[in-house]
PLY file of the C-alpha trace (Angstrom):
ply
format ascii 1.0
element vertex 66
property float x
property float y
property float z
element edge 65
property int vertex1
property int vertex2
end_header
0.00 0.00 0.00
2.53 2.43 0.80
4.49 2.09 -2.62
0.73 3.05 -3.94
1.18 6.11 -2.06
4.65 7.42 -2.82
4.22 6.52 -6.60
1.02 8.83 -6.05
2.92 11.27 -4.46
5.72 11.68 -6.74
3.14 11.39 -9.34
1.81 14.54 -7.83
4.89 16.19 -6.93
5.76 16.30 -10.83
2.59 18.59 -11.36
4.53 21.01 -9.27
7.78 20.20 -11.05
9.48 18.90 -7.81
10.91 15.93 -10.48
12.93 18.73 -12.45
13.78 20.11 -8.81
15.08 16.95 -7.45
16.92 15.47 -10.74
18.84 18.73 -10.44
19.88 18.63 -6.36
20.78 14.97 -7.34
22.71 15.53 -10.34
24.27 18.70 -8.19
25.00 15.91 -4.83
26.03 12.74 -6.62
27.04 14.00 -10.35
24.92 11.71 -11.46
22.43 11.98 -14.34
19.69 10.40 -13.68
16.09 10.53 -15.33
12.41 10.72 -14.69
12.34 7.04 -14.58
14.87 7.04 -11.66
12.90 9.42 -10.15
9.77 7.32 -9.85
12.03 4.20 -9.14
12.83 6.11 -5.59
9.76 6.81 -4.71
9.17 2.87 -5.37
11.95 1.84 -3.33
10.94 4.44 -0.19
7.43 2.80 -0.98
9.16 -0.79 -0.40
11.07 -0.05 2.74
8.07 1.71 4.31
5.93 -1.43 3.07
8.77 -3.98 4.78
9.06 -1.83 8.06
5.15 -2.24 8.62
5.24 -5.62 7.95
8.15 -6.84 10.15
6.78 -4.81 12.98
3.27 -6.27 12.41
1.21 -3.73 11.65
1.03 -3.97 8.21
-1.65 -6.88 8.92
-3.45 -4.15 11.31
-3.88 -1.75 8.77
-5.10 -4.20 6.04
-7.79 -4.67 8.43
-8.83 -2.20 9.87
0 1
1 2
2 3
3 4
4 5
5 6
6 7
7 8
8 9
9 10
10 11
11 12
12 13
13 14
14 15
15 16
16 17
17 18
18 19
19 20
20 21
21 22
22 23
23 24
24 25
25 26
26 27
27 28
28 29
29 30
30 31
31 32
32 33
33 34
34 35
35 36
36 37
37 38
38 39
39 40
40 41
41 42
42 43
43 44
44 45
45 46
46 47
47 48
48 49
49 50
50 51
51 52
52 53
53 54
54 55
55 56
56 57
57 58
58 59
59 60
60 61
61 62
62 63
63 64
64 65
């Protein structure tokens, strides 16, 4: 559920042109190109952890339920 939410939110973000904002502070940090693609791949893989940190402290079962 909570990659659902940070795809929507990056999604979202990019109406606002945060994706051209952060491509740049990561190209500017890492010198690094990266592209739009990579920019939705991060907000899958905070989506992941966050999914994995609810489920090994159990309440990712809660939640589904509730």
């Amino acid at each position: 559920m909570m990659i659902m939410v940070f795809l929507l939110s990056g999604w979202i973000l990019s109406w606002f042109k945060f994706d051209r904002l952060f491509i740049q502070a990561f190209k500017e940090l890492f010198n690094k190109e990266i592209t739009i693609a990579s920019y939705y791949f991060i907000f899958f893989c905070v989506g992941t952890i966050g999914d994995l940190v609810l489920f090994f402290n159990g309440e990712y079962i809660n939640r589904l339920f509730s």
